[in-house]
C-alpha positions as CSV (number, residue, x, y, z in Angstrom):
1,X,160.6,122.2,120.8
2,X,157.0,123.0,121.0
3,X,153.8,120.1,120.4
4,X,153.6,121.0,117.3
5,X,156.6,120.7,116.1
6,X,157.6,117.6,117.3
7,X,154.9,115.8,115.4
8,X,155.8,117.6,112.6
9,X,159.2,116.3,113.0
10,X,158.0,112.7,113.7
11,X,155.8,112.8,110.7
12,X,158.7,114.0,108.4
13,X,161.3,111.4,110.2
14,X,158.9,109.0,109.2
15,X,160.8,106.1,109.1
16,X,164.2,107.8,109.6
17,X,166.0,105.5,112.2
18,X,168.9,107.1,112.7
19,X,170.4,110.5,114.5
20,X,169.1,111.0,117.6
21,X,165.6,112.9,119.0
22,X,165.6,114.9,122.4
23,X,162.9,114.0,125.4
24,X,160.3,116.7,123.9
25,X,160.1,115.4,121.1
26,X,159.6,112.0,122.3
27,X,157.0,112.7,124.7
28,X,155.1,115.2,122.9
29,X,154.8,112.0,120.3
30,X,153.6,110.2,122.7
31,X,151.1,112.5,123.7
32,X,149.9,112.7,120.4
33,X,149.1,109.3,120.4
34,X,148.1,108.6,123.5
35,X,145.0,111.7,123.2
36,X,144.3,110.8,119.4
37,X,144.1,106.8,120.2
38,X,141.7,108.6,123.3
39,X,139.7,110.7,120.6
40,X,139.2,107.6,118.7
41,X,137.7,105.9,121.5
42,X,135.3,108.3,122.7
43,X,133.9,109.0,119.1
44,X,133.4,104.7,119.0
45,X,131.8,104.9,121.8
46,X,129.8,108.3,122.1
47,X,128.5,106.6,118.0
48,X,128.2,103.3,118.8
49,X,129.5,102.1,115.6
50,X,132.8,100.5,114.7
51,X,133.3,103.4,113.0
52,X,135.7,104.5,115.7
53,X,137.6,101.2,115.9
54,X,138.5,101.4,112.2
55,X,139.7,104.8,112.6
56,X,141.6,104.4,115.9
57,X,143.1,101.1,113.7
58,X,144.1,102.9,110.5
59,X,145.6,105.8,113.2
60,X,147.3,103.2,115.2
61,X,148.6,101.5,111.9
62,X,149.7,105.0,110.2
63,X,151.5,105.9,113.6
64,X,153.5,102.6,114.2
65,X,156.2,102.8,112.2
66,X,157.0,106.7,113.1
67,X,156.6,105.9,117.0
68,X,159.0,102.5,116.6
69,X,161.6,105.8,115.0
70,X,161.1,108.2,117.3
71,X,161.8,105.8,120.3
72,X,164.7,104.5,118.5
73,X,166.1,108.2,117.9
74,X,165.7,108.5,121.9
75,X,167.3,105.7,122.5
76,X,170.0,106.7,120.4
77,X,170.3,110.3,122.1
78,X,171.1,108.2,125.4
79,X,173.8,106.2,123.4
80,X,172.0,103.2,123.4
81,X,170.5,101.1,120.2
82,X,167.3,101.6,118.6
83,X,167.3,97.6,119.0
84,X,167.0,97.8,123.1
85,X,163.2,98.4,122.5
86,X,162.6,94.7,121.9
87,X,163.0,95.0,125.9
88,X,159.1,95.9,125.5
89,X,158.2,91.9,124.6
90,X,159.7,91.3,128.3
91,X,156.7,92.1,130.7
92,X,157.5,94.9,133.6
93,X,161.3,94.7,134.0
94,X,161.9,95.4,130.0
95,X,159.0,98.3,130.4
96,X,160.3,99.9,133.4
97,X,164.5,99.5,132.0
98,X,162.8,101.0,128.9
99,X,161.1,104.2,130.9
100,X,163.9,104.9,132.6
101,X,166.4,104.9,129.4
102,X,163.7,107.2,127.4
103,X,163.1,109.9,130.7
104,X,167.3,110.1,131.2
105,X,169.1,113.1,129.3
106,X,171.0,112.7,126.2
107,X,174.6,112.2,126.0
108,X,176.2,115.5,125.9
109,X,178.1,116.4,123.0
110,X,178.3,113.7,119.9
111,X,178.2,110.1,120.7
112,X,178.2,107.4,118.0
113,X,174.3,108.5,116.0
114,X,175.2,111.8,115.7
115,X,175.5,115.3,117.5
116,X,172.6,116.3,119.6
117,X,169.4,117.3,118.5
């Protein structure tokens, strides 16, 4: 799966919590986010105008619920529940259990979300 389309599969799985999403796309979301929020930032700051804090807000608002998705189809590939992300309000131990779920590989074959993606 390439960049590009594994934003345009978050984007159309917008709020699709179920089934399962391979590591590409899940990182290559991330990316996404992670250099658009950077975008964002620099364009605030390079303006010096809130401009670039309403944008990176209605970006961060327009990506939250596909990102919350996305890392629950991950989970999902590894046979785990969506609902393990909650692990995130748990600081360091709940981040680093929830790193290490979304870098392993999938389950191979079906498990109970679905077949592979």
């Amino acid at each position: 799966m390439s960049f590009g389309e594994a934003i345009s599969v978050c984007f159309s799985k917008y709020a699709t919590f179920t089934g399962r999403a391979a590591r590409p796309e899940y990182w290559y979301w991330v990316l996404f986010t992670v250099i658009a929020s950077l975008v964002f930032v620099v364009i605030e700051v390079a303006v010096s105008i809130d401009a670039g804090r309403a944008l990176d807000g209605i970006f961060t608002i327009a990506t939250f619920v596909p990102s919350i998705a996305v890392a629950a189809r991950r989970l999902h590939d590894t046979d785990r529940s969506g609902w393990w992300q909650l692990l995130c309000f748990i600081p360091v131990i709940g981040w680093i259990l929830l790193l290490i779920w979304v870098c392993q590989r999938g389950t191979p074959g079906s498990n109970r979300f679905g077949s592979p993606a």
